[in-house]
N, C-alpha and C positions, 0 to 999 in steps of 0.2 A: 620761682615757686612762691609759693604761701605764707605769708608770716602770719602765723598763727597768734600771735602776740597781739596784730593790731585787728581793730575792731572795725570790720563792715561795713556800708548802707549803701545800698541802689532801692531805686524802682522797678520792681517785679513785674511789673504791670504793664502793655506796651503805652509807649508815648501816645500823647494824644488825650481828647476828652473821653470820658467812659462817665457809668454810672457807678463806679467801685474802681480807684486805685491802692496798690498794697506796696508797702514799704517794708523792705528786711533788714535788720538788721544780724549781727553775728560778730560773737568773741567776746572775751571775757569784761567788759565792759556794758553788757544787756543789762542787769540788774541795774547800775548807775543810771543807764540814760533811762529806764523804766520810769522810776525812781521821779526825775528830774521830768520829762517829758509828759509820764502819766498821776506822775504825786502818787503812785501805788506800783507795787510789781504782782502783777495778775496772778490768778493761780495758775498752775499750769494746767498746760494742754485744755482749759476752759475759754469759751467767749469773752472777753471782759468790754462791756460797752463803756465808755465815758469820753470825756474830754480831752484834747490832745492839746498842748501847751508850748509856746517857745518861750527863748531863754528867760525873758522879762514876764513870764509866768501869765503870759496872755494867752486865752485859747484860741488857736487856732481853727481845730474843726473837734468833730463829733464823731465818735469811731469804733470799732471795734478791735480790740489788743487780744494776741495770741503770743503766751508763754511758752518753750519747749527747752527746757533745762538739757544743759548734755549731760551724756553723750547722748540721750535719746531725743535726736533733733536729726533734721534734712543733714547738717553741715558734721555734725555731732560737738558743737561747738555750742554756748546758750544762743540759744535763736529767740528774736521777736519778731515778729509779725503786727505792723498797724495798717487796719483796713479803713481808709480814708476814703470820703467824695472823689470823683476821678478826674477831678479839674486838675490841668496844669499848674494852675497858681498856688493851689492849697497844697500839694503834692511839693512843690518845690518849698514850700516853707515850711513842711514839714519834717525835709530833708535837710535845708537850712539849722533848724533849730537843733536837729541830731548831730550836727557836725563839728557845731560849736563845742561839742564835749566831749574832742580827741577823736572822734573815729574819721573815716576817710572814703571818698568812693570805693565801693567795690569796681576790680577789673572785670572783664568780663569771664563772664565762665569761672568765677573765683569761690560763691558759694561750692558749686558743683566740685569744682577744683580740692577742699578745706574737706567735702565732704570724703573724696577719693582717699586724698592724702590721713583721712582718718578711718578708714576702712568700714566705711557707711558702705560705700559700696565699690566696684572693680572699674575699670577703663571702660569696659564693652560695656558694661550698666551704663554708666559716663554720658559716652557717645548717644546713648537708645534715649534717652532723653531730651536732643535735641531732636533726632528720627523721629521720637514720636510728637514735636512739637509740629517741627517741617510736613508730616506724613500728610501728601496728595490724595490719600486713597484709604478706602476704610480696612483692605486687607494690609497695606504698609504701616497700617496703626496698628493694626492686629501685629503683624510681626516686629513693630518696634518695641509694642509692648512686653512679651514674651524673653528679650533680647535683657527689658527696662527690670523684667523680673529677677531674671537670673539663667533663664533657661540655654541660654546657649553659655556663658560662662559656664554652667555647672558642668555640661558635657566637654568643656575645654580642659577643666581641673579634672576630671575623671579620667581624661586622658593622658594628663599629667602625670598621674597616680600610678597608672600603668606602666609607663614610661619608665616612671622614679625607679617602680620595683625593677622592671626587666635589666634596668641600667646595674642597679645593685647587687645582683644576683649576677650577671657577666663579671661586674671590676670583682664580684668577691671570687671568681671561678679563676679570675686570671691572676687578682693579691696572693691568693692560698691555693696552688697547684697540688700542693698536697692532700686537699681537702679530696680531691680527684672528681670534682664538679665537670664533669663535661659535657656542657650544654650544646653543644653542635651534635652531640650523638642523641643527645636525652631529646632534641625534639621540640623542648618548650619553649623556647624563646621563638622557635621558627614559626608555630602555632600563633603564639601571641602575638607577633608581628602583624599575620595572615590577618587576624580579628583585628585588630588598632588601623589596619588599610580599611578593614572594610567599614568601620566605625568614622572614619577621618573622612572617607570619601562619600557616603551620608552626609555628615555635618557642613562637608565642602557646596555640596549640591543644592541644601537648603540656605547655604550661607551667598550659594550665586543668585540663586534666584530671587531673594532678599536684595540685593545686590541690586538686579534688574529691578524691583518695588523702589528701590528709593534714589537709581541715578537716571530709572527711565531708559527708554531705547531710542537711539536717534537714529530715523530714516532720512532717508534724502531722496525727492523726485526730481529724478535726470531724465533726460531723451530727446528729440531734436522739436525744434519749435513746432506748436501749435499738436504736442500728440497726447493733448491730455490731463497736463500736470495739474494746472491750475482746478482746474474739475475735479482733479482726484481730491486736490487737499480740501477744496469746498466740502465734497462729501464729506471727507475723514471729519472733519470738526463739524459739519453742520451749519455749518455759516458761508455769508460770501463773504471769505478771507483775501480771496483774489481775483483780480477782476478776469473774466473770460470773454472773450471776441472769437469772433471767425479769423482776427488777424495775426497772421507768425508773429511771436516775436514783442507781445505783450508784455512778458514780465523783463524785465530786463535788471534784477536785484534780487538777493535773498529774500524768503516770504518765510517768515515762523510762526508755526503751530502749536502750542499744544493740548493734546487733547488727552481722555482718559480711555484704553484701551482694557476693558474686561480689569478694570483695577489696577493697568499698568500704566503709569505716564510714556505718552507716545511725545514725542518731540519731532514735527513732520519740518521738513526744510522743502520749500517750492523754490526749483532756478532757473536760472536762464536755460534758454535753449541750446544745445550744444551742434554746431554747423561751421561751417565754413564764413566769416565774414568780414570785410574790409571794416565793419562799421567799429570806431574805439568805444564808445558807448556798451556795445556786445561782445567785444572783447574782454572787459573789465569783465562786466556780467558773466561770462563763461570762467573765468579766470578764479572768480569767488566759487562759482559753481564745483571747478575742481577744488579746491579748496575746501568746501564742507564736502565732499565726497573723502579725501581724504580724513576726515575725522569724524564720520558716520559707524555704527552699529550694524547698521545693512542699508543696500541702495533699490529703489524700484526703479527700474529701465521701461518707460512706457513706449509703448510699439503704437501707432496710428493704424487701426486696422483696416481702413478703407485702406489706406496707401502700402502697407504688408510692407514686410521686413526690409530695409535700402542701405545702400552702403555704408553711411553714416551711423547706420547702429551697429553695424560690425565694427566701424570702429572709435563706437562710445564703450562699447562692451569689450576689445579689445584693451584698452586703455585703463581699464578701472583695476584698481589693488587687486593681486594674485588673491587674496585670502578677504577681499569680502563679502560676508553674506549678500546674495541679490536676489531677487524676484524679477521674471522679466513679466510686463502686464501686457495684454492685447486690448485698446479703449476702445470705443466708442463702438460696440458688438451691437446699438441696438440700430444702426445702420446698415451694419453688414449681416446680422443674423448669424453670425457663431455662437456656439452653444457656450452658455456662461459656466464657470466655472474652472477647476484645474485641467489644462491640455495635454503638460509634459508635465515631468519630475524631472529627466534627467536631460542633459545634461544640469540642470536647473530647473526648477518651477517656472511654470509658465502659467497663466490666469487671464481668465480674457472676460472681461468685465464691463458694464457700462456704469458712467458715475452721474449719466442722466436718469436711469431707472433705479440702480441698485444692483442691476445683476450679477453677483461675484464676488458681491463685496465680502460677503461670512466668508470664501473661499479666501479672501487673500487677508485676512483681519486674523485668521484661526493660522495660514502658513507665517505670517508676520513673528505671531509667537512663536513657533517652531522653528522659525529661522535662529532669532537669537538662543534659544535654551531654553525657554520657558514652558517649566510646567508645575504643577501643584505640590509638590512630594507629601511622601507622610507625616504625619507629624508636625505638618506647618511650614514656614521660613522664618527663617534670622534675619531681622534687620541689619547684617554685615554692612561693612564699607571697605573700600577697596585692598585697603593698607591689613584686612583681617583676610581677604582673598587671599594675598599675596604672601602672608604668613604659613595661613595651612598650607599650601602650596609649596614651603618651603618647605613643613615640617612632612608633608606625603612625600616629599625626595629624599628626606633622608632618614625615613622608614623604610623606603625601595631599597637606600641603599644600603641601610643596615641589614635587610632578607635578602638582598644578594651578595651581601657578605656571608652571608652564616652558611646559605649556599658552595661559596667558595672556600668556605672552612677556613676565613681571614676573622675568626675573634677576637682579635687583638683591637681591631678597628671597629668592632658596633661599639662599645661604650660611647664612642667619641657620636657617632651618631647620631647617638640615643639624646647626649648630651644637647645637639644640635637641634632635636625635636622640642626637648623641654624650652630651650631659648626663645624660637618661634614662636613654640605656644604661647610662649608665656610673657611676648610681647603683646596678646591679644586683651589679655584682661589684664594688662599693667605690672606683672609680678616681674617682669623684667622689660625698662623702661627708660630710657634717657630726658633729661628735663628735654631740651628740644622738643622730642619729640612732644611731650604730656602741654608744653607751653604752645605749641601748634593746635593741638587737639581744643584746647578751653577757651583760647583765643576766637572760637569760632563760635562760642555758644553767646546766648545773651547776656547784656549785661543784668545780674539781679538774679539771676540762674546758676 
């Protein structure tokens, strides 16, 4: 954790030349190095231009200094701010000349970190700040930002709230029998459960789809040599990603994509062929092949439609995870003249498309979403990450299982529930939190953030 004691300094700024790099500082030590560095301590929250100085009172460079007194600062700690030339050299002597006067590198994610730990702001705020640095896409910015505001915290603590009361209102029905509270008959508690499901499983549904904005969907094109793949993924990204022949057996290694799908990062993996074959070269090949199949989102099984369905895709399709998403494709239609678009739904989708013309592609690009979950809801998405999935997730089981307690007239057991909901939650915006885990979380952010 944080020693609030000692004082700050990284590079805010990414490495490298720019036209404008910014150095921060933070902790009770600002006014000193202000002081010593700028010969003034600026006013606050104003531009202050001048001279930037090391130890032996030489200027360095020529800059602009920002004041933010706490607690009204990023860290809520005295923050500076010196906005220097974005040269490496002047940058490091800048930071040189700050060091000499007690302070020390920040860790990474350590402002951010100073900033949590002083109730600037929650975990899930935390996290949406590096989401919205990372964000591939102008909707995953939109929902990191939303996340950076508050908006999905506030509906986490709201439901908190709820929670808190229904829990208080059972331990007092079950402390004080005399009181002759009996909320299994009165109704309320079973209500309010009804409403916190249907509330929970909203926030879960924006929080997956969010989810899918910022870890992306990984596909994988499988099927037996020469039926397609390499063509398809050219399409999907637009480029020749992979080289195509008339001849089997072309790719023989992982090929990776990624492209931008409707806002969503697609992650497309091109692999070997899967057959029959003495050769070790294409056995490796196939071997990786199952291997990103095994840790794909959903798989496309391309069919060669001149040569129509053959034993070898019974049993490619055979073979593949009981539980993953697939689309089966029929390629190369503008040979054969089948009509493009979706064939079958059921047992699977089936698409039969050419990646020479185009034909099919909206059809299998719009089921692609549908395969994973993906759709718009109201209201927006949460920039979630996995470990807040896996929270709510906890905390809708043991709202189930507190309404099927009340169900079974077992009152004695929703408190503890109830108890169990608030934990979960309240692991999501940090109110219940172990160093571990918060030292995982900050560790991943930048340094100087």
């Amino acid at each position: 954790m944080a020693n609030s004691i000692e004082t700050i300094v990284a590079q805010a700024t990414p490495a490298g030349r720019g036209g404008v790099g910014i150095i921060r500082i933070s902790g009770p030590l600002v006014t000193k190095i202000a002081a010593l560095v700028l010969k003034r301590v600026p006013q606050p929250r104003y531009a202050d231009y001048g001279p930037f100085h090391d130890a032996d009172k030489n200027i360095i460079d020529v800059g602009l200094a920002l004041y933010f007194p706490g607690p009204h600062s990023y860290t809520g700690e005295d923050v500076l701010e010196l906005h220097a030339h974005g040269g490496p050299v002047i940058l490091d002597m800048i930071l040189k000349s700050i060091l000499v006067h007690g302070t020390r590198l920040a860790r990474p994610g350590e402002f951010s970190e100073r900033a949590f730990l002083n109730d600037k702001l929650d975990l899930a705020q935390a996290e949406a700040i590096v989401d919205l640095i990372d964000a591939g896409t102008e909707e995953a910015a939109r929902a990191a930002l939303r996340s950076l505001q508050g908006e999905f915290s506030q509906e986490i603590m709201n439901l908190i709230d709820v929670v808190t009361q229904l829990r208080i209102y059972v331990e007092a029905a079950i402390d004080f029998p005399e009181e002759e509270i009996d909320f299994l008959i009165a109704g309320q508690v079973e209500e309010k459960l009804h409403q916190q499901i249907t509330i929970l499983n909203n926030i879960l549904l924006r929080a997956r789809q969010g989810s899918i904005l910022k870890e992306g969907i990984h596909v994988v094109l499988a099927g037996r040599p020469n039926a397609g793949k390499s063509s398809l993924l050219n399409r999907l990204s637009g480029k020749e990603s992979a080289i195509v022949t008339p001849i089997a057996g072309t790719t023989r290694d992982l090929i990776r994509e990624e492209i931008n799908l409707d806002g969503i990062p697609l992650h497309i993996v091109d692999t070997a062929g899967l057959h029959a074959s003495n050769d070790l070269v294409e056995q490796e090949g196939m071997k990786r092949t199952w291997h990103a199949i095994e840790n794909a989102d959903c798989i496309i099984v391309l069919i060669d439609d001149e040569q129509g369905w053959q034993k070898d895709d019974d049993d490619i399709v055979r073979q593949l995870p009981d539980k993953l998403p697939r689309i089966v494709v029929h390629t190369k239609i503008d040979l054969t003249n089948a009509p493009a678009g979706i064939a079958r739904v059921k047992p699977y989708v089936q698409i039969n498309l050419s990646s020479k013309t185009g034909a099919g592609m909206a059809a299998l690009t719009e089921n692609l979403k549908n395969l994973v979950g993906y759709t718009s809801p109201a209201g927006g998405m949460y920039m979630a990450r996995r470990r807040h999935i896996v929270a709510l997730g906890q905390a809708q089981q043991a709202i189930e299982t507190a309404l099927n307690l009340v169900k079974s007239g077992r009152g004695d057991l929703i408190a503890e529930e109830l108890r169990q909901v608030q934990l979960h939650l309240g692991e999501i915006t940090g109110a219940v939190s172990s160093d571990e885990l918060l030292g995982k979380i900050f560790a991943s952010f930048c340094i100087g953030k």
